[in-house]
N, C-alpha and C positions, 0 to 999 in steps of 0.2 A: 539657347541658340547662340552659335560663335558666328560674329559679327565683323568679318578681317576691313581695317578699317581702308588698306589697298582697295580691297575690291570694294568698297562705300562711294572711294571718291571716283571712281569708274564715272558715277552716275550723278551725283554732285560734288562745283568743285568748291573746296573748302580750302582752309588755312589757317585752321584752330588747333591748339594745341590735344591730342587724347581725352586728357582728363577734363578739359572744358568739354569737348564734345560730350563726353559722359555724364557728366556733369546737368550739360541741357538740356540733354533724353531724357534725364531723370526726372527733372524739374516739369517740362511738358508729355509726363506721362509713361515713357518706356524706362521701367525698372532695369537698369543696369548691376548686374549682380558683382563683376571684377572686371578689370584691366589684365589682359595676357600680353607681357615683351616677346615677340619672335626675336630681341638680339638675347642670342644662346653664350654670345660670350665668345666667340669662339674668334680663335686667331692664328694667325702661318698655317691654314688648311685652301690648300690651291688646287686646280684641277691640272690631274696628268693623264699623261697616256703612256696606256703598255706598250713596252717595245719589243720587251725579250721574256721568258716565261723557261725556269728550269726547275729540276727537281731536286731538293735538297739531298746532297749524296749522304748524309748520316740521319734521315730523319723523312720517312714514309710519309708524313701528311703536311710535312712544310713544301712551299716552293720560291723561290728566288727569282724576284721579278728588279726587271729594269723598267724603270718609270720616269719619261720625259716632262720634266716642270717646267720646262720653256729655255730658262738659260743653262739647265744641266740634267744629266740623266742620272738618278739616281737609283743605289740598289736598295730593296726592300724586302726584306722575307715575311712571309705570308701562310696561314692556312688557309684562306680562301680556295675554292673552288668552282667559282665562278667565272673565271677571268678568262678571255683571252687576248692576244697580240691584236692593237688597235683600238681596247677599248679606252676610254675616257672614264677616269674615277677622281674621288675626294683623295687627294693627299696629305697627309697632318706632319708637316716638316718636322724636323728636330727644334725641340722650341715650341713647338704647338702648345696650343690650349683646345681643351675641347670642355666639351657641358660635364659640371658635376665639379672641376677644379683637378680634370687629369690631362696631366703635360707628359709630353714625348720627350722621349731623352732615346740616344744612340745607344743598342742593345746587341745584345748577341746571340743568336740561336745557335744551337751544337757548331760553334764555331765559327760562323758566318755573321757578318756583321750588318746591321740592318739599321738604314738611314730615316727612319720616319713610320709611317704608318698608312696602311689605305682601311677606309671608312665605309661605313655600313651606315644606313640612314639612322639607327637608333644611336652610335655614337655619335652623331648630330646631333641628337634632343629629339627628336620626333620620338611619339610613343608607337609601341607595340599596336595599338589598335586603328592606329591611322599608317600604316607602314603598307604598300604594296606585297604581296602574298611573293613574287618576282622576286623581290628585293628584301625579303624577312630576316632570311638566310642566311646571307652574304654581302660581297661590297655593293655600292651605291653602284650602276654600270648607268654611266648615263646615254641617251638616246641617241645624241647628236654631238658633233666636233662643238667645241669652244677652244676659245683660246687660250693656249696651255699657261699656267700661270698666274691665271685669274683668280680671284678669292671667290672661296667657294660660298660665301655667304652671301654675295653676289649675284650666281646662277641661283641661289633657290630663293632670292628673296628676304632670307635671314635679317630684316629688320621693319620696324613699324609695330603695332600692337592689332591687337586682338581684343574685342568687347564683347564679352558675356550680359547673355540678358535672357532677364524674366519674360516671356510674352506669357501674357493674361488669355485665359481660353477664347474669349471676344472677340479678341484680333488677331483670328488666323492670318488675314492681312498681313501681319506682322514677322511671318514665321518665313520671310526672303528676304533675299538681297536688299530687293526694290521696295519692297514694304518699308523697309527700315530707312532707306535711300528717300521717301518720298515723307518719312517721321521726318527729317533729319532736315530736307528741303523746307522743310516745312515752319521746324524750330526756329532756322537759319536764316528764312526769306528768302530761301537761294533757286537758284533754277533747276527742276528738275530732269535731267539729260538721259533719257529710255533709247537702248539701243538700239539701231536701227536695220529692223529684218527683213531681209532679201538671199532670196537664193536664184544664182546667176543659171546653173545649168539644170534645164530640168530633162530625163530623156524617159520614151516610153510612154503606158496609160498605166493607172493603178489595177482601173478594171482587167487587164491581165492581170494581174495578181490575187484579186479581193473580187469576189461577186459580189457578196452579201454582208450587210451589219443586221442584227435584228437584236434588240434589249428590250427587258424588262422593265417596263416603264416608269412603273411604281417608284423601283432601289434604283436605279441609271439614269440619271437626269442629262446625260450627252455621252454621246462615244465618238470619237472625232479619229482616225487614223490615215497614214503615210505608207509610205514604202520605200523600201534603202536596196539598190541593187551594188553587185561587185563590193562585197561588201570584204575590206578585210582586217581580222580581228588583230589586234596587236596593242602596243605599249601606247599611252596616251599623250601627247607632248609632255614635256618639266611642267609647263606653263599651267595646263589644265590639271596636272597630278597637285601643285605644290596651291593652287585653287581650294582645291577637294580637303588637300590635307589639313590646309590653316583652317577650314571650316567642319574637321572633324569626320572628313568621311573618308573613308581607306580605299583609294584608287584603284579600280578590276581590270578594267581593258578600255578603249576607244569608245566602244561605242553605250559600255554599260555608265563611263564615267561621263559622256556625255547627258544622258538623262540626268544622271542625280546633278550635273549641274546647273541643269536647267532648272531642277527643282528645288535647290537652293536659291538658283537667281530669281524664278516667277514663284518659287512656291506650289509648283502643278507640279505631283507626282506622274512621270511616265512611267512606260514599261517597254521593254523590247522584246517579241517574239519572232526566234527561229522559221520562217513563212515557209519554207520546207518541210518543216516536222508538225505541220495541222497537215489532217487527214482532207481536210473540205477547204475551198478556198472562199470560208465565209466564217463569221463571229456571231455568236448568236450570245448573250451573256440571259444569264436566267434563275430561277431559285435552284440550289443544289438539291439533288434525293436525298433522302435519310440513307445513311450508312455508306452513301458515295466518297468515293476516298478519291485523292487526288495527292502525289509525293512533290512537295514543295525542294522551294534550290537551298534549301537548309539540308535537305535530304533526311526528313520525314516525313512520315506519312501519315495526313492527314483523315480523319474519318469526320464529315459533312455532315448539314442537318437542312433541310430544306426553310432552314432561319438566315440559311448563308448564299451571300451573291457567288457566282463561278460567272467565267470567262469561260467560253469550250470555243472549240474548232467544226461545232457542230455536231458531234456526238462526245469525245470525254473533255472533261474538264482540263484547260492549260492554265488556269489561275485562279486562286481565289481573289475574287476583285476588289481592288483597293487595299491588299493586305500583302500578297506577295504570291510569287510566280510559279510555273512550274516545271519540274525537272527536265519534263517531255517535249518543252519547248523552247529551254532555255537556250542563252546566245552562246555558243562554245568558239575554239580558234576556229573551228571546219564552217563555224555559219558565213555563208555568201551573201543573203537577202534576211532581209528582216522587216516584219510589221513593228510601227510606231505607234502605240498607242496613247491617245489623251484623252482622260475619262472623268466623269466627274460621276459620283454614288452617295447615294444617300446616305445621312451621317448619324444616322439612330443605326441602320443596317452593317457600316463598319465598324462602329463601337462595340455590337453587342457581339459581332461574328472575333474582333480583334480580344475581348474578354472571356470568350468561350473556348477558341484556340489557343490563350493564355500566348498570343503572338502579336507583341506592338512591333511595329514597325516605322521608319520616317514615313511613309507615306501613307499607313493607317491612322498615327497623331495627327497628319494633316486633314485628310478626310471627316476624322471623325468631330472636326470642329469646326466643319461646314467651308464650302470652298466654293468661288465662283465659277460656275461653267464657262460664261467667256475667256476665262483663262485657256481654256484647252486646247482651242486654233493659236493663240498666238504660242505655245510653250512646243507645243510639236511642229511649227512653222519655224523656231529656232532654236529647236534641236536639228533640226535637219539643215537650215544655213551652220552651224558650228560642222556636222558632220562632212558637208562639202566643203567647210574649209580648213580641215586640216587630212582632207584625202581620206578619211574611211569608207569612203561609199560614192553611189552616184545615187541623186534623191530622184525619186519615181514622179512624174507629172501627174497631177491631181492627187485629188482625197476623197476620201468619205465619209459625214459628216450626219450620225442620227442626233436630232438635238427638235425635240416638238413645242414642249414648252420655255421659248425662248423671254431668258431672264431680262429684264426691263428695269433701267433705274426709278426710284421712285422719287418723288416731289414731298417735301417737310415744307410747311409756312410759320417760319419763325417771326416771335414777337419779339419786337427791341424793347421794350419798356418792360416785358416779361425778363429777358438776357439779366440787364443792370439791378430789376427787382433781386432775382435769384442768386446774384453772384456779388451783389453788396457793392457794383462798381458805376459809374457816368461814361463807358464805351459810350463812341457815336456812331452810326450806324456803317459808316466808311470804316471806321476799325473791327467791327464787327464783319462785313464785308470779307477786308483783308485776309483777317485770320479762315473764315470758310473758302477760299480761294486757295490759299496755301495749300490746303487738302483736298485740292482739286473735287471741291464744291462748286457747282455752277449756279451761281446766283443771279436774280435779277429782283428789282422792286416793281411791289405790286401796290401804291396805296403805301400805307403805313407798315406793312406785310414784306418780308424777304422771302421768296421763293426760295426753295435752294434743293437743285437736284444732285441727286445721290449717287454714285457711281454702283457699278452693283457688284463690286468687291467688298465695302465695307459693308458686311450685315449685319452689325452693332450697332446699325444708325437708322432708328425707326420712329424716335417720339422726339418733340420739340425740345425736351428735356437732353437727347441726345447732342442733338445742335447745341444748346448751352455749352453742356460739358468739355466740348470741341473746343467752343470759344476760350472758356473757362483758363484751360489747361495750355491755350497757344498763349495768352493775354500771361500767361503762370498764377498760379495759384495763391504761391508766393508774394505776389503783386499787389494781391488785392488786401484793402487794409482792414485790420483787424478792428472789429466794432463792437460794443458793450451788446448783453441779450436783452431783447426790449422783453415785458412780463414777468410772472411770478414765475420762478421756475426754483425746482431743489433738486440736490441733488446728492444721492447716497455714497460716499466714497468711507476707505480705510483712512484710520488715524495716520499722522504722518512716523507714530511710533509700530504700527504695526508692519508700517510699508517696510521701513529699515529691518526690523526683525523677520519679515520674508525674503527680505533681500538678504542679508546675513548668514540666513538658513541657506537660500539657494548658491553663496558663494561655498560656504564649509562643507554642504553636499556633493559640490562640486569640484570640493580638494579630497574629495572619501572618506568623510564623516558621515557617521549614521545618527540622527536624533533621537535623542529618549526622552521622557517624560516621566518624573519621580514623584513621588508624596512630597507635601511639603510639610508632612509631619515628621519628626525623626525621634530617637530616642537618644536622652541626655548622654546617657554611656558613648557616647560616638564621638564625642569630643575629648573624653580622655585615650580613646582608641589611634584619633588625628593627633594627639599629644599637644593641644593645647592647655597654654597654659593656666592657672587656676585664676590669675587676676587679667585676663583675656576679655574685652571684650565682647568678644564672641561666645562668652558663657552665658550673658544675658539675654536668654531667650526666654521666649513666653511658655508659661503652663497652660497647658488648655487642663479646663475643669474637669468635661469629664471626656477622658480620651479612651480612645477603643483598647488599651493596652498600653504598656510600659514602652513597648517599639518608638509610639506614636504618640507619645505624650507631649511633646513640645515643640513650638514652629520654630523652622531651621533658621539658623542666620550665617549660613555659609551650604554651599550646593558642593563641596568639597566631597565630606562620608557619604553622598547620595551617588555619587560619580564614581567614589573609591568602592562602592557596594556592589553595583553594575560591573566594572572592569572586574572584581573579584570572582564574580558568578559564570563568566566569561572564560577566565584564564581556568578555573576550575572546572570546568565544561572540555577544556579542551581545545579552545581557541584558540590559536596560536596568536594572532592579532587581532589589536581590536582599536576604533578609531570613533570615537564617540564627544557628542555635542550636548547639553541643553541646554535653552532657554529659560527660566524660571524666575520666581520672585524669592527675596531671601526677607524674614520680617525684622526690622530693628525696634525694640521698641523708645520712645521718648524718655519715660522714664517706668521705672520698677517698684510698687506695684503697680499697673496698667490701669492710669487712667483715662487714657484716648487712646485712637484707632493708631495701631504700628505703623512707622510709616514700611512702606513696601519699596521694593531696591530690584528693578530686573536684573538679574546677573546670567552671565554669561561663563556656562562653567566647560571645559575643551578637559580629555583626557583619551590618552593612548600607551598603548607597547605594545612590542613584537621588534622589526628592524627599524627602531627607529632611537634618535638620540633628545639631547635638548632644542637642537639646532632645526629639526623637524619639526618641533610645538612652537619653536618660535616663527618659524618662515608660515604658519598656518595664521598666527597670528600676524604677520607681516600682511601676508596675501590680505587677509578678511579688513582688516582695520584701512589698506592700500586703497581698495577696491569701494570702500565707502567713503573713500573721501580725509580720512583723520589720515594730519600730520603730524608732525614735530615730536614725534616718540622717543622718550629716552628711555634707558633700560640700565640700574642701577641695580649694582650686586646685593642682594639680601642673605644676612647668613647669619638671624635669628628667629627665624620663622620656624620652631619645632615641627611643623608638617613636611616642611621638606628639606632636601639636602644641604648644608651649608654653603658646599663652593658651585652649585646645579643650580642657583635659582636667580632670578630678579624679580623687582621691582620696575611695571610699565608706567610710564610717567608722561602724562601729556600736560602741556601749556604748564611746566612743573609740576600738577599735581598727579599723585598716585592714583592711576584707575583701574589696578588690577596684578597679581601674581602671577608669574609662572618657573614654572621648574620641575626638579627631580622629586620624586614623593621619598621623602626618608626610606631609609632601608628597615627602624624599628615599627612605621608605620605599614611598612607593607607586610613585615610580619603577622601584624592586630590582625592584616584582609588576606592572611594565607597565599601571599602573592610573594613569588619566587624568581620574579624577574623585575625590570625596572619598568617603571610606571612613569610618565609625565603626563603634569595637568595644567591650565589655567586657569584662573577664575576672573572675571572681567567685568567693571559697572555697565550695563546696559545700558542702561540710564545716559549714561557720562557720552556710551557712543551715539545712542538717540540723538543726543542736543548736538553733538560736534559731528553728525555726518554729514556729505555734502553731494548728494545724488544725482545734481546738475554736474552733467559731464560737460568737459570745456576741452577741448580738441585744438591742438596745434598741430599747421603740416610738418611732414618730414623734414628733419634735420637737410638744409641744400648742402652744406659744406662738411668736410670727411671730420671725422674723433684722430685722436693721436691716444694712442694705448701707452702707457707705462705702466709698469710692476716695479710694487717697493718688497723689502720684506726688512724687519727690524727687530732687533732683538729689546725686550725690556722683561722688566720685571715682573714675575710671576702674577702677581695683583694687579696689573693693570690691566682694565679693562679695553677689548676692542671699539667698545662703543667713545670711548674718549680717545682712541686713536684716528678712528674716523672722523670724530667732532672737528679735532685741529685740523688733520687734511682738507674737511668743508671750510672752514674758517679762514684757509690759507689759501681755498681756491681762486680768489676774485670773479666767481663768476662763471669761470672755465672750468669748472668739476663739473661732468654731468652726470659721471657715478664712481661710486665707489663699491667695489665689490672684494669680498674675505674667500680668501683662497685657499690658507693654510693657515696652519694653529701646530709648532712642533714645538716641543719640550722632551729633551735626550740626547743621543751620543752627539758631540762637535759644538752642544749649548752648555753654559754655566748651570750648576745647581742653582736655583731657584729662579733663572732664567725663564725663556722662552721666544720663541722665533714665530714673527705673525706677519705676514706677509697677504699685500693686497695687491689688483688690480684696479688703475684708476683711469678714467674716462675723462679725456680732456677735450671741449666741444665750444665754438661759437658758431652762434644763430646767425651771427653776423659777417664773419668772413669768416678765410681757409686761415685756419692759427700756421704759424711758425714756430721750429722746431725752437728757436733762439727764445722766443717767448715761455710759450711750455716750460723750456729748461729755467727758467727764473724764476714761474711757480712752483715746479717740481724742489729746486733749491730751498725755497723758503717753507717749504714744507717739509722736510727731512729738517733744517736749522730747528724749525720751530717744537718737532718731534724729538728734539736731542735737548732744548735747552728745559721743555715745560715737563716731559716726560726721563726723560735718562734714555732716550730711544738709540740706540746705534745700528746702522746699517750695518745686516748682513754681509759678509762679503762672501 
């Protein structure tokens, strides 16, 4: 549900900032899922008006318009076909900004020269699915004069935020304006201000209009209806479109967008029917026949089962009730008179008819999670004051009103000594009180006993337990202090090494790695295959006695030939890429012969190719090690490791010690695994990342003050590593490096032989104020000095 927080403070007034308010839903109960900004950004878009309208003489679908901004009229060419002399549109001057980061500049159509731009609601930012059907097309044409010149972000509103939220099936309650408006009062302590409905002219009786209601008692628990004369169908104010639109619903006409916005603000679905086009001037709703069809304003056609509510006119059906309407009756421009209907249906009966017709709708999600009948006089009471006051209609005197079993708030007897038991807190029974009032609880004391009657909107609230939770949740949950478990209790949980190795798994799964699982037997030959070397200590592996075969005769002490086996079977299969992970233990033994148990080493073995380079195995390993928390990685050149490439590999090093390889697989080893392409692998201690992971996350807000970007690029020598270019950059920061990022790596034409040009991007930030350009430039200085004196670095020029 979109939550525009405009229309929030309609009904209470506040003075907290978005993120607080969001903030405090969440905390007392309403999951807030984002923050939406309506500021689009947008800038020099004014409103003009057409003056003059021609046709482009070298170009069939342009036309050349003069457009009055206030202090000057300017010309604009156009393919619009919408326009004419007098309307009022969005202008996007020369200099404009619009959403997305596209600016207007002075242009020229087959030779005509064109001053700016007129605007279409989608390049304002509005989406295609909240956009008026009117206005899809073409320019924005607005209703009404305004004052030429005005900023157009202005007329629509174009600022304040938007809150997205979870409502829980529970509190249908929750799924309007005022619901959220009376959370919100609630949170706040603040008063809650419900509009006040009155309709000034009433003319007529309805009984001309309507003889009869008759419902099915069972599924229709109220049918409540109006009537609307001189009715005329047209565009809806801005005011009420740009209502509709921040909360997600795409604006039809006057009187259809009336409803939905009543049933956004009360949460009561209405409907409007065409009172011309029923055959009988009566409603009878009732179970449908099997095979009864009825063509809905989707414009299909529906085939019925007598499991499903209908609406008829007294012989065929004009809706399926609670789900959506029908073609036969629907409101067109030519409707004069219209039935108002408010209805309330059983919500096992619209579930299972909304899941059979595979047809949700707003107002079948609403039904089908139970809605209060009293709703339904007041939301057709003001739909009909909205519709008199913005002239669509004249409202019909009286109603008609079947409603037999009228809903009755119920009475809970809460216990105070139960509340404080349940919820670990010393509340006194005045704060207990408070909090049930806020949510328009009507309490009184009985004895040691609080009555407390219920409104009959909230149907969530039946057991004394219910009342707790209320208090619970207004008091915060958060509030309440945390207390040891009295008793024996156990409890079964994962090792804290298995947690990190699911968590590990589901980070490299989630960069597109597949997991495998190998023997951890292997056969001795596989080490002179990796071309290690003979006084290696990774030859000391263990003999098992009796092994199922020469393959499997000895336990691995490196997941290297088990990884290099796997990518071999793969690329020889035909794979063009392959992206592979495991987890495993590799055995070291203590000493040789074996007289105690090996000790055991989880390693962490990464292997890939297809498009991918070193730079790719490394940023996997970046991400995964990032993500759990390990810092301070260095990454030194290795270029005696026979398994892989000389100038392709490193050495990962954390808190200085070595926990792991990665690199290019030699090209003499990839020959042994019949592999024809390049190969990159890691191999990583487990173990080493187990102990140094740190899975408490720690959250800082957003940076308040802006970065200042600079780009260096520098030329050094072949052998020097980026990772000790960066090291002095950080060293050099004081503080104000908030990243440093590798952008280029060249070596060739305009560089020296044995050369090389490495050029970075560096992110310069305080937490604490806006930096200055003057500052910046004195670390940027001492960082280029200090790159020239420690490295031989010279700036590119």
């Amino acid at each position: 549900m979109f939550l525009p927080v405009k229309w929030l403070k309609e009904y209470v007034n506040l003075d907290v900032d978005t993120k607080v308010l969001a903030d405090e839903l969440t905390l007392s109960g309403s999951h807030v899922e984002s923050i939406i900004s309506l500021d689009r950004g947008i800038k020099k878009v004014v409103v003009g008006r057409i003056e003059k309208i021609e046709k482009h003489e070298d170009a069939d679908k342009l036309l050349i318009v003069m457009v009055n901004i206030g202090e000057e009229t300017i010309q604009i060419v156009t393919g619009a076909t919408n326009l004419r002399v007098g309307d009022y549109v969005p202008v996007a001057l020369i200099g404009a900004k619009l959403p997305k980061d596209i600016y207007i500049e002075k242009t020229k159509f087959r030779g005509v020269e064109s001053y700016g731009m007129l605007c279409s609601l989608k390049e304002l930012g509005y989406e295609d699915n909240v956009i008026p059907k009117l206005h899809r097309d073409g320019i924005f044409v607005m209703e009404k004069e305004y004052p030429l010149g005005t900023p157009i972000d202005k007329i629509l509103g174009l600022h304040g935020e938007i809150i997205e939220l979870e409502i829980t099936p529970n509190r249908p309650d929750c799924l309007s304006i005022i619901g959220m408006a009376r959370e919100t009062a609630a949170t706040f302590d603040r008063e809650l201000k419900l509009p006040e409905i009155m309709i000034k002219d009433e003319v007529e009786d309805i009984k001309d209009y309507l003889e009869s209601i008759e419902v099915d008692g069972e599924l229709c628990n109220r049918y409540y209806a109006r009537a609307i004369k001189d009715i005329e169908i047209k565009e809806s104010p801005l005011w009420l479109q740009i209502y509709l639109m921040e909360a997600g619903v795409r604006p039809i006409n006057n009187i259809v967008d009336i409803t939905n916005f009543v049933m956004l603000e009360f949460g009561q679905p209405l409907h409007a029917f065409d009172l011309d086009k029923l055959k009988n001037k009566q409603i009878l709703v009732r179970r449908a026949k099997d095979e009864e069809k009825i063509r809905t304003i989707d414009d299909q056609e529906r085939i019925l089962t007598n499991e499903n509510l209908v609406i008829t006119d007294g012989e065929n059906p004009i809706a399926i009730a609670g789900v959506m309407g029908g073609m036969d009756s629907e409101v067109t421009e030519e409707t004069t008179t219209v039935l108002l209907e408010s209805a309330n249906f059983n919500s096992k009966s619209i579930r299972l008819t909304s899941k059979q017709l595979n047809l949700r709708t707003e107002a079948s999600s609403r039904f089908e999670k139970g809605m209060d009948p009293n709703l339904c006089k007041i939301a057709a009471e003001r739909a009909c004051q909205l519709i008199e006051q913005i002239g669509a209609g004249k409202v019909v005197k009286g109603h008609m009103d079947v409603y037999e079993n009228v809903r009755k708030g119920k009475t809970i007897q809460l216990r105070p000594e139960k509340v404080n038991n349940l919820l670990g807190t010393d509340l006194t029974v005045e704060e207990m009180i408070d909090y049930l009032e806020r949510l328009d609880l009507k309490t009184s004391l009985n004895g040691n006993i609080i009555d407390v009657k219920v409104p009959t909107y909230r149907l969530d609230l039946n057991l004394e337990a219910d009342l707790i939770e209320e208090i619970g949740r207004l008091h915060g949950f958060h509030n309440i202090p945390i207390q040891p478990l009295v008793g024996v209790l156990t409890r079964g949980e994962k090792p804290y090494s298995r947690i990190v190795s699911d968590k590990a798994s589901s980070i490299l799964q989630g960069l597109g790695l597949n997991e495998v699982i190998t023997y951890s037997f292997i056969s001795p030959k596989v080490y002179d295959k990796i071309k290690v070397e003979l006084d290696s200590k990774l030859r000391d592996y263990i003999k098992l006695i009796n092994p199922l075969g020469e393959d499997y005769s000895v336990m691995r002490t490196t997941l290297i030939p088990n990884m290099l086996d796997i990518l071999s079977r793969n690329y020889n299969y035909g794979v063009k890429e392959c992206f592979l992970y495991e987890i495993g233990n590799i055995f070291i033994p203590k000493e040789l012969p074996l007289n105690e148990l090996p000790k055991e080493e989880k390693t962490l073995s990464i292997g890939m190719y297809g498009n991918v380079d070193f730079y790719d195995l490394k940023e996997v390993v970046v991400t995964l090690l990032g993500r759990l928390g390990i810092k301070d990685l260095e990454y030194i050149k290795e270029d005696k490791n026979p398994t892989f490439h000389p100038n392709r590999t490193g050495n990962l090093l954390l808190k200085r010690e070595k926990i792991g390889v990665l690199g290019e697989i030699h090209m003499d080893v990839l020959e042994n695994y019949d592999i024809e392409t390049r190969v990159y692998i890691a191999q990583l201690n487990f173990d080493t990342i187990v102990k140094e992971a740190i899975l408490d996350k720690k959250y800082r807000p957003l940076p308040k003050y802006p970065a200042i970007l600079r780009d260096i690029a520098v030329v050094v020598d072949s052998n020097v590593l980026v990772g000790d270019l960066e090291k002095i950059i950080l060293e050099n920061g004081e503080g104000l490096v908030e990243k440093v990022e590798l952008f280029d790596v060249y070596e060739g034409k305009q560089i020296d032989e044995g050369k090389k040009s490495i050029a970075f991007s560096i992110v310069y930030r305080s937490f604490e104020r806006t930096l200055k350009d003057e500052e910046v430039n004195i670390v940027h200085q001492r960082i280029i000095e200090d790159l020239e004196n420690r490295l031989d670095a010279k700036l590119r020029g």
